[in-house]
C-alpha positions in Angstrom: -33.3 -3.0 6.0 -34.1 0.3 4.4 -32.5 1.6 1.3 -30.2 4.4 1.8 -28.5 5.0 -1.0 -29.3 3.7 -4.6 -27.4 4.2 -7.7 -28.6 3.3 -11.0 -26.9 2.9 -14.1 -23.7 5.4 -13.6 -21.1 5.4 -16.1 -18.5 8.1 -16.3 -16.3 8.3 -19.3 -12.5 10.1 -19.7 -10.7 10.6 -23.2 -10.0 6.7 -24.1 -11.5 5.0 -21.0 -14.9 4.0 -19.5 -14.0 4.4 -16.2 -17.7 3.1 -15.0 -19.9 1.5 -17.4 -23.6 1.2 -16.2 -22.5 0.5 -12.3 -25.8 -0.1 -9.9 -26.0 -1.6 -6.3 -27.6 -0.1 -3.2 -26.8 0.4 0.2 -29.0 -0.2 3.3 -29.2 2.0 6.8 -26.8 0.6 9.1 -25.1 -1.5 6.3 -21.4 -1.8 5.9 -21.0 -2.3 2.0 -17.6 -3.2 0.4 -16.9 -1.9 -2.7 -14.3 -4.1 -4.3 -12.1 -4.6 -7.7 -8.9 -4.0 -8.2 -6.3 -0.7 -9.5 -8.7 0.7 -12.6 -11.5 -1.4 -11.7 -13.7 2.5 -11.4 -14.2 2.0 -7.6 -12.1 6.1 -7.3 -14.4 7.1 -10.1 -17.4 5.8 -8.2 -17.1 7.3 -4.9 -15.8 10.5 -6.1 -19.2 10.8 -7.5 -20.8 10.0 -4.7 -19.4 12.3 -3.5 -19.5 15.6 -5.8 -16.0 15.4 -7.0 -17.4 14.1 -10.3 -20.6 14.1 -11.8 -22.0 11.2 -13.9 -22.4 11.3 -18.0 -25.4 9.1 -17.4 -27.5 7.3 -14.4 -28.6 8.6 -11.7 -28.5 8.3 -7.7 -31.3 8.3 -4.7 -30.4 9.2 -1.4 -33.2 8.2 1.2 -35.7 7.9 -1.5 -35.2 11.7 -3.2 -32.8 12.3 -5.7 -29.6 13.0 -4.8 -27.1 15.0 -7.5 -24.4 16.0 -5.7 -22.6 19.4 -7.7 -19.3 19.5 -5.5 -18.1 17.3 -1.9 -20.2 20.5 0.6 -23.3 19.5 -1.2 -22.4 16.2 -0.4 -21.8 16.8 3.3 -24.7 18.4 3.1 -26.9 15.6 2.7 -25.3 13.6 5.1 -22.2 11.3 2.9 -18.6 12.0 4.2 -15.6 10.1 3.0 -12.1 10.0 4.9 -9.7 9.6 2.3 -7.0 7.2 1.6 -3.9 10.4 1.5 -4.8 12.3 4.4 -5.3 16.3 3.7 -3.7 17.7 6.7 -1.4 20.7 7.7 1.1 19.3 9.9 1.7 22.3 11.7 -1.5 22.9 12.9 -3.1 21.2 15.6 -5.8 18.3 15.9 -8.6 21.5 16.3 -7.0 24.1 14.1 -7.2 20.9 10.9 -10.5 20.1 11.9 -11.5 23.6 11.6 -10.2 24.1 8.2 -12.9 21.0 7.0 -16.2 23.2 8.1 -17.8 25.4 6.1 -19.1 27.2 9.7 -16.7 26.3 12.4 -17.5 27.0 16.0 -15.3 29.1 18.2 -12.0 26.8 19.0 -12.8 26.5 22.5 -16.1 24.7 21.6 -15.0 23.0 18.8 -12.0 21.4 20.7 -14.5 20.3 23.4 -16.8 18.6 20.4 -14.0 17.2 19.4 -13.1 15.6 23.0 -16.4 14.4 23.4 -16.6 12.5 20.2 -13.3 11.2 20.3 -14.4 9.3 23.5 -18.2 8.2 22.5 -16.1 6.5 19.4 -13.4 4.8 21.5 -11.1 6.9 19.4 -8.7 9.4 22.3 -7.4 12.4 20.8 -6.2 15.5 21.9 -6.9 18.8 19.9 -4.1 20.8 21.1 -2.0 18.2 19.9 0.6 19.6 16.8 -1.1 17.4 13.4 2.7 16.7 13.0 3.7 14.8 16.4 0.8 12.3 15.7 1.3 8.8 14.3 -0.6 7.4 10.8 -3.2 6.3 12.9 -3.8 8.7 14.9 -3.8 11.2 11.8 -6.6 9.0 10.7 -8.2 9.4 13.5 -8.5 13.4 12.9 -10.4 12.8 9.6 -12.8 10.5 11.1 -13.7 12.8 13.8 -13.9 15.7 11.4 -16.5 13.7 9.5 -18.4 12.1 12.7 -18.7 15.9 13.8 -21.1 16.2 10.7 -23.0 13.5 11.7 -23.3 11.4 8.3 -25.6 9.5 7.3 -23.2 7.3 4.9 -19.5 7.1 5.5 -17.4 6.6 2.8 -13.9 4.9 3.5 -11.2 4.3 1.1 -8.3 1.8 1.9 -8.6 2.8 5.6 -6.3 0.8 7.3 -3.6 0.5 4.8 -1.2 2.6 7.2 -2.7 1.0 10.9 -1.3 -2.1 13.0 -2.9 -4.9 13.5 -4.3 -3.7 17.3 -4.9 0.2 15.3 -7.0 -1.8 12.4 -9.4 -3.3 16.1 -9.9 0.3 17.4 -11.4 1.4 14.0 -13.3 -1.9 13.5 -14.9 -0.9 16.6 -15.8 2.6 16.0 -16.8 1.6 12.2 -19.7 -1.0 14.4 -20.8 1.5 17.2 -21.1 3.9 14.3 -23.6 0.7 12.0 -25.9 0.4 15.9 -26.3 3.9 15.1 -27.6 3.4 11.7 -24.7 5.0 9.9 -23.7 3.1 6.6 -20.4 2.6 5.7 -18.9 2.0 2.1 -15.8 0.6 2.8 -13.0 0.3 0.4 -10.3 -2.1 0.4 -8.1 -4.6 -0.9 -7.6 -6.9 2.1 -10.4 -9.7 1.6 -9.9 -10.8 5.2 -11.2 -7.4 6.8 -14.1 -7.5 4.0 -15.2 -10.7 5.6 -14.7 -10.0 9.1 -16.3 -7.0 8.7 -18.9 -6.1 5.6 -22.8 -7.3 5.2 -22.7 -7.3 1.6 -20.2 -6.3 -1.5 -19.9 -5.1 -5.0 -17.5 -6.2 -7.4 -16.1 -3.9 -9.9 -13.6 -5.1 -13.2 -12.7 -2.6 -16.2 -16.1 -0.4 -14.9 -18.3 -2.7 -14.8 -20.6 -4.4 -12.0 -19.1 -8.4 -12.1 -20.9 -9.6 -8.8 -22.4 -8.8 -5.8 -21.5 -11.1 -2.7 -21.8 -12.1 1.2 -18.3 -11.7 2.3 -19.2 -13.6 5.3 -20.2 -16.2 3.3 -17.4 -16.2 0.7 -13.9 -16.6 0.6 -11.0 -14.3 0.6 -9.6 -16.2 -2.6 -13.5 -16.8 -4.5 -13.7 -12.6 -3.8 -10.4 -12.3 -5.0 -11.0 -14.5 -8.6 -14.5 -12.8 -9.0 -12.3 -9.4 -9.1 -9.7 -10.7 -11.8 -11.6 -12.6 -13.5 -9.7 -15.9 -13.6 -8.3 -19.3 -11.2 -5.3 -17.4 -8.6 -1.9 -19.5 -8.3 -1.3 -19.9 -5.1 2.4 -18.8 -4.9 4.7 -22.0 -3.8 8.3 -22.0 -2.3 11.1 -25.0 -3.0 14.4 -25.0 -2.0 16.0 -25.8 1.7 17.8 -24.8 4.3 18.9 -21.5 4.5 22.9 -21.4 3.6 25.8 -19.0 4.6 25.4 -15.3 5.7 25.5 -13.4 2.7 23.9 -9.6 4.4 25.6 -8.5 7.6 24.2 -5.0 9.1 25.8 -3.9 12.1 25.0 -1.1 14.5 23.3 1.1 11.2 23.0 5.0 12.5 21.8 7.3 9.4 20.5 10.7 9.3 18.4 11.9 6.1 19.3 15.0 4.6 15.4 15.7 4.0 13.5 17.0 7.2 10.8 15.0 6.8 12.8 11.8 6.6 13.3 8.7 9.2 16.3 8.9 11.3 17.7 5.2 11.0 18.8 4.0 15.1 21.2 0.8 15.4 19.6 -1.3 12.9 21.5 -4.6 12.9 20.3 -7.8 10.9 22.0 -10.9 9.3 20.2 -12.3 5.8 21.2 -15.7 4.5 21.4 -17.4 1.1 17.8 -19.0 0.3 16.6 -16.6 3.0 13.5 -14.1 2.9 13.4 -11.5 5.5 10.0 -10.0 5.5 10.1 -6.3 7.1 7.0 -4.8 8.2 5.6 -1.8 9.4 3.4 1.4 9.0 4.6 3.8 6.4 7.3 6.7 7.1 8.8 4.7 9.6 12.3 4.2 7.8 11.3 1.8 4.8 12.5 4.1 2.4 15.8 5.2 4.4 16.9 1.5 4.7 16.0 0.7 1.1 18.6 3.7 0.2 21.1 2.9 2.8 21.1 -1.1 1.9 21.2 -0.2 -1.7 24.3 2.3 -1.4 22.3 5.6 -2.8 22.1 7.2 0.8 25.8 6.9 2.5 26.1 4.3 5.3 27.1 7.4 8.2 27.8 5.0 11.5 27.3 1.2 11.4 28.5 -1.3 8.3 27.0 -2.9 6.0 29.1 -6.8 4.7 27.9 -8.0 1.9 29.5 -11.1 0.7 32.1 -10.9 3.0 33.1 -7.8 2.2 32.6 -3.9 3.3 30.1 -2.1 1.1 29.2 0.6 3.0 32.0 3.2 1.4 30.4 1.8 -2.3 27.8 3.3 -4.4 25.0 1.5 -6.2 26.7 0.2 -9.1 29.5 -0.8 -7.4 27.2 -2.9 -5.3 25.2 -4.1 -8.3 28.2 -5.2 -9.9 28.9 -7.6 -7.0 25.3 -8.4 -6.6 23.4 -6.4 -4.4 20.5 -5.2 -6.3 17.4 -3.2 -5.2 14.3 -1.6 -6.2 12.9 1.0 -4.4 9.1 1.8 -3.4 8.3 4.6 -5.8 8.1 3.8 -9.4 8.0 6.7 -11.3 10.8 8.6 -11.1 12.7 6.4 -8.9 12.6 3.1 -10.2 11.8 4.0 -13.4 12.3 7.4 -15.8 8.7 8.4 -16.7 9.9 9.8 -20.2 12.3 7.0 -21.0 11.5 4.2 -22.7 11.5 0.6 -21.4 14.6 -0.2 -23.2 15.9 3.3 -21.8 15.3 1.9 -18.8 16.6 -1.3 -18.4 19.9 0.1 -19.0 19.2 2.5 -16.1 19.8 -0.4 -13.6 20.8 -3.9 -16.0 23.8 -2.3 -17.7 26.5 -4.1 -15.7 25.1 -7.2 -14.5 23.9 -7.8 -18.2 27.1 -6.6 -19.9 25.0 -4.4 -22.0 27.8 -2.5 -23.5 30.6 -2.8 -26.2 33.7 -0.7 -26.3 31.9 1.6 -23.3 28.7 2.0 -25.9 25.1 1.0 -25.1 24.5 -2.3 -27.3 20.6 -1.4 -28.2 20.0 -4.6 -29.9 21.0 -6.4 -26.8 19.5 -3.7 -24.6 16.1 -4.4 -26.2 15.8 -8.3 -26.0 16.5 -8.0 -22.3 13.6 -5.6 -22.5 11.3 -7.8 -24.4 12.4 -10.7 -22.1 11.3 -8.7 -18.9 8.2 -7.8 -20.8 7.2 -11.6 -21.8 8.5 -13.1 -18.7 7.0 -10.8 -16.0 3.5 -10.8 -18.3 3.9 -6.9 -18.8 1.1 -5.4 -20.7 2.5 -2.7 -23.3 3.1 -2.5 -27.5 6.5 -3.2 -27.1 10.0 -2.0 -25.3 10.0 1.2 -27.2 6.6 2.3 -25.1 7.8 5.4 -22.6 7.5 3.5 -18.9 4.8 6.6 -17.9 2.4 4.9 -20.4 2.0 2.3 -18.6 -0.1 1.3 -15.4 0.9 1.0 -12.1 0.7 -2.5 -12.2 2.6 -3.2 -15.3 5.5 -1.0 -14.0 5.5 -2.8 -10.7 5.6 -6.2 -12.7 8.1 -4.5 -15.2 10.7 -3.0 -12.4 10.6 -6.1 -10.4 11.5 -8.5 -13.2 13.8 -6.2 -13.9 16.4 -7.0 -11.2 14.9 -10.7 -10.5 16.7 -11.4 -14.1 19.6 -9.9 -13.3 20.1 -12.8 -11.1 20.8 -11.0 -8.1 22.9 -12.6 -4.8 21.0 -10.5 -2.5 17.5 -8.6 -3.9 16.2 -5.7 -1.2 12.4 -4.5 -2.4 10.2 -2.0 -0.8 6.1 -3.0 -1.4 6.6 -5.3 -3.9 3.3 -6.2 -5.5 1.5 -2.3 -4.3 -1.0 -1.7 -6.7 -1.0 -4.1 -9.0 -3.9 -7.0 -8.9 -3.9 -10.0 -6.9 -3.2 -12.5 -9.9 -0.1 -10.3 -10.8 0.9 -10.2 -7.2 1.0 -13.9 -7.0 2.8 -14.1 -9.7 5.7 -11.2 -8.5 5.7 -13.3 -5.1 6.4 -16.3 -6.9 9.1 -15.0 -8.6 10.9 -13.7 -5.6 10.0 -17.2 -3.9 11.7 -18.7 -7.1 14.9 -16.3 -7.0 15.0 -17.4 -3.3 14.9 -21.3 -4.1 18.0 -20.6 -6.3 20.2 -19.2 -3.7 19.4 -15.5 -3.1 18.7 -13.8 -0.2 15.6 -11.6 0.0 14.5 -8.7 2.2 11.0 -7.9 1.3 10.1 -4.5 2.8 5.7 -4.4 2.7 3.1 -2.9 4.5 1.1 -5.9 3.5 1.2 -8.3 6.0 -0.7 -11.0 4.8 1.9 -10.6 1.8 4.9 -10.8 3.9 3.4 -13.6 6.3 2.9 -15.3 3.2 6.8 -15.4 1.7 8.9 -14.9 4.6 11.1 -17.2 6.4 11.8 -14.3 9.4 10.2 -11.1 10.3 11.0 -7.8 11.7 9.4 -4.5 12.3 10.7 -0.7 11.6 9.3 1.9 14.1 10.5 5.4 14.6 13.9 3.9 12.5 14.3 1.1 15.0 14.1 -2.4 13.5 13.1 -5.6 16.1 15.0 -8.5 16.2 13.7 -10.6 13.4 11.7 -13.8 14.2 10.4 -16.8 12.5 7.2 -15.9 10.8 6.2 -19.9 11.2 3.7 -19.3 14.1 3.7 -15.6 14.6 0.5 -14.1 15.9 -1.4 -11.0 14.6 -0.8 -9.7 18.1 2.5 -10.1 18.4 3.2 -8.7 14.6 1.1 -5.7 16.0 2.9 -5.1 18.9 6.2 -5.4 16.7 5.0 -2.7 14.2 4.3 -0.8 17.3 7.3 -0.5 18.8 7.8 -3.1 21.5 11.3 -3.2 21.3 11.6 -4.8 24.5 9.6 -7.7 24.3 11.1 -11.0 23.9 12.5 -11.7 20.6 13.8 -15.3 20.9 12.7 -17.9 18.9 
């Protein structure tokens, strides 16, 4: 195999952090390379200079055997690298043509353009229609619109990051199939991503990335999702473990749910009905923007019930707000971290009042008790294994992961009777995931019921007892996870309402 790209000895440096420390690999025509390491391993750093966003403080790059020194991303399309993003840059407005337009430094008149793009969409197994509004399309088919904008370029390396991270299952086949016409070509792929399974199923070779720096280069076809997934962390994975029985009484009754969001752009929620139990984890999946966030605030009690109810316990919560409902025990905590789980500007002890106040009887004569305030705080902080200097740090300075870690432990310890959580472990590294999914499995085990809401399947396949997916707002009739199939999931996510949901 011939060298296609080779990179030698980057390192790129930001005020306080080596984002990449003397990184080299090399990638060969027609190879599909992964790129792996987890949040702040330097893989964004990486491609961006790749692909002209950034330009190295030291090393160097060859592309086909000159040099290749990228000064801004049309430079980069110019030698033949394109890179479809993880957050999609598109005007929803506009059509599939009118978008794909916008991404060309020349375009062609429309009519001819929207011909290119019918004839590639078809070569690649990929059907799209450019008249089509950008706004009317699903997540995958909004992915499909930067691919084609890049295949129309006709690159020589494809760069990928997290690319199926809003697809199905059967979504996640189509693009694996595109992704190997395109390698018969001799197009390379870099291919970015955190689930290990795809890497093997799908990659010739891969490079491991922790804190910057180049740990290990691997087969994936010859290496296992959990050896890849050590090699990135840097230490033995607990493999997250469930006790506890049967599941007990109904504590969660949702009945006949209607709710309209008062943002545009929102998820109209349509007759959602589910019962949890006690010991119970509900796992609900889906593609993002189809309602996670609406049922999160409805179950929670910050978004009004409108038609439907909502028992909890026995008793009609929809009318209550979210204290109310924290005070009985229905606790939550929502997808986005800053600035909705967490204040960015407040301090960890700030914010575990936020949310801990009443189940934790943090108060005395109606005043905050700081002192007790701040040992919950440092017991969330030593308990979840949350990297800071101490309680008093503002929850912005932290990372992503350490938030996650810190919000979550936040209302485990608050021993809730019911616990709803949208993407639990998102962006923080696979030993820290393991150890948030053991805690929920734990809180579970004691007598809680769970609903986990995750776009991570292999996640919620991993803790759940019952499954359901949202689509448009709709949610399937849940059904054991013991035994379901990565077809049937698919065809759940994508919003086979009808098929048969016994079992």
């Amino acid at each position: 195999m011939t060298e296609l790209l080779k990179v030698v000895g980057l390192t790129r440096e930001y005020p306080g952090v080596r984002a990449n420390d003397d990184v080299s690999f090399s990638i060969g025509t027609g190879e599909v390379h992964a790129l792996l390491g987890e949040n702040g391993a330097g893989k964004s750093t990486l491609v961006k200079m790749i692909y002209g966003l950034e330009k190295p403080d030291a090393g160097f790059m060859k592309l086909r055997g000159g040099s290749y020194a990228p000064p801004n991303p049309q430079a980069a399309r110019a030698a033949g690298v394109a890179m479809v993003f993880q957050h999609f840059s598109l005007f929803e407005a506009l059509n599939v043509a009118e978008n794909v337009a916008l991404g060309m430094e020349n375009p062609p008149k429309m009519s001819d353009l929207a011909a290119s793009i019918r004839e590639v969409s078809e070569n690649y197994g990929l059907p799209l229609d450019p008249d089509r509004i950008v706004g009317d399309l699903s997540a995958g088919e909004r992915q499909r619109v930067e691919i084609i904008r890049c295949l129309l370029q006709d690159p020589k390396l494809l760069i990928m990051d997290e690319p199926t991270s809003v697809l199905t299952p059967q979504e996640v086949e189509i693009l694996f199939k595109t992704l190997r016409k395109l390698q018969s070509e001799g197009t390379s792929i870099l291919y970015i991503s955190h689930k290990l399974e795809e890497i093997r199923a799908l990659c010739d070779g891969a490079t491991i990335l922790r804190l910057g720096k180049v740990v290990g280069i691997c087969d994936p076809k010859a290496t296992t999702a959990r050896e890849m997934a050590e090699m990135m962390v840097g230490q033995t994975l607990h493999v997250p473990t469930r006790e506890g029985g049967e599941a007990g009484e109904v504590l969660l009754d949702v009945q006949g749910l209607n709710f309209v969001p008062s943002n545009p752009f929102g998820t109209r929620l349509k007759d959602v009905s589910l019962r949890l139990r006690a010991g119970e984890v509900l796992g609900i999946g889906g593609v993002a923007g189809n309602g996670q966030d609406e049922l999160l605030s409805v179950l929670s009690g910050e978004a009004k019930t409108g038609k439907g109810s909502v028992i909890f316990d026995k008793q009609d919560v929809s009318h209550m707000g979210p204290n109310a409902r924290r005070r009985i025990g229905l606790l939550a905590a929502p997808e986005e971290r800053l600035g909705h789980a967490a204040a960015p500007n407040m301090s960890l002890t700030e914010n575990t009042a936020l949310t801990a106040t009443i189940r934790k009887k943090l108060t005395k004569s109606n005043f905050l008790n700081w002192k007790k305030t701040e040992e919950f705080a440092r017991e969330i902080i030593e308990k979840f294994d949350v990297r800071t200097p101490g309680p008093g740090s503002a929850a912005r300075s932290l990372s992503g992961g350490n938030l996650q870690k810190f919000v979550i432990g936040r209302e485990v310890l608050q021993a809730p009777k019911v616990l709803v959580v949208n993407q639990p472990t998102w962006g923080v590294d696979a030993a820290a995931a393991a150890a948030i999914r053991q805690a929920l499995l734990d809180l579970a085990a004691q007598g809680a019921g769970l609903i986990v809401i995750s776009q991570d399947l292999d996640e919620l396949m991993e803790i759940s007892d019952h499954f359901a997916a949202l689509n448009e707002g709709t949610l399937t009739a849940p059904r054991p996870a013991k035994g379901l199939s990565v077809e049937e999931i698919g065809l759940m996510m994508g919003g086979a309402h009808d098929m048969e949901m016994a079992g």
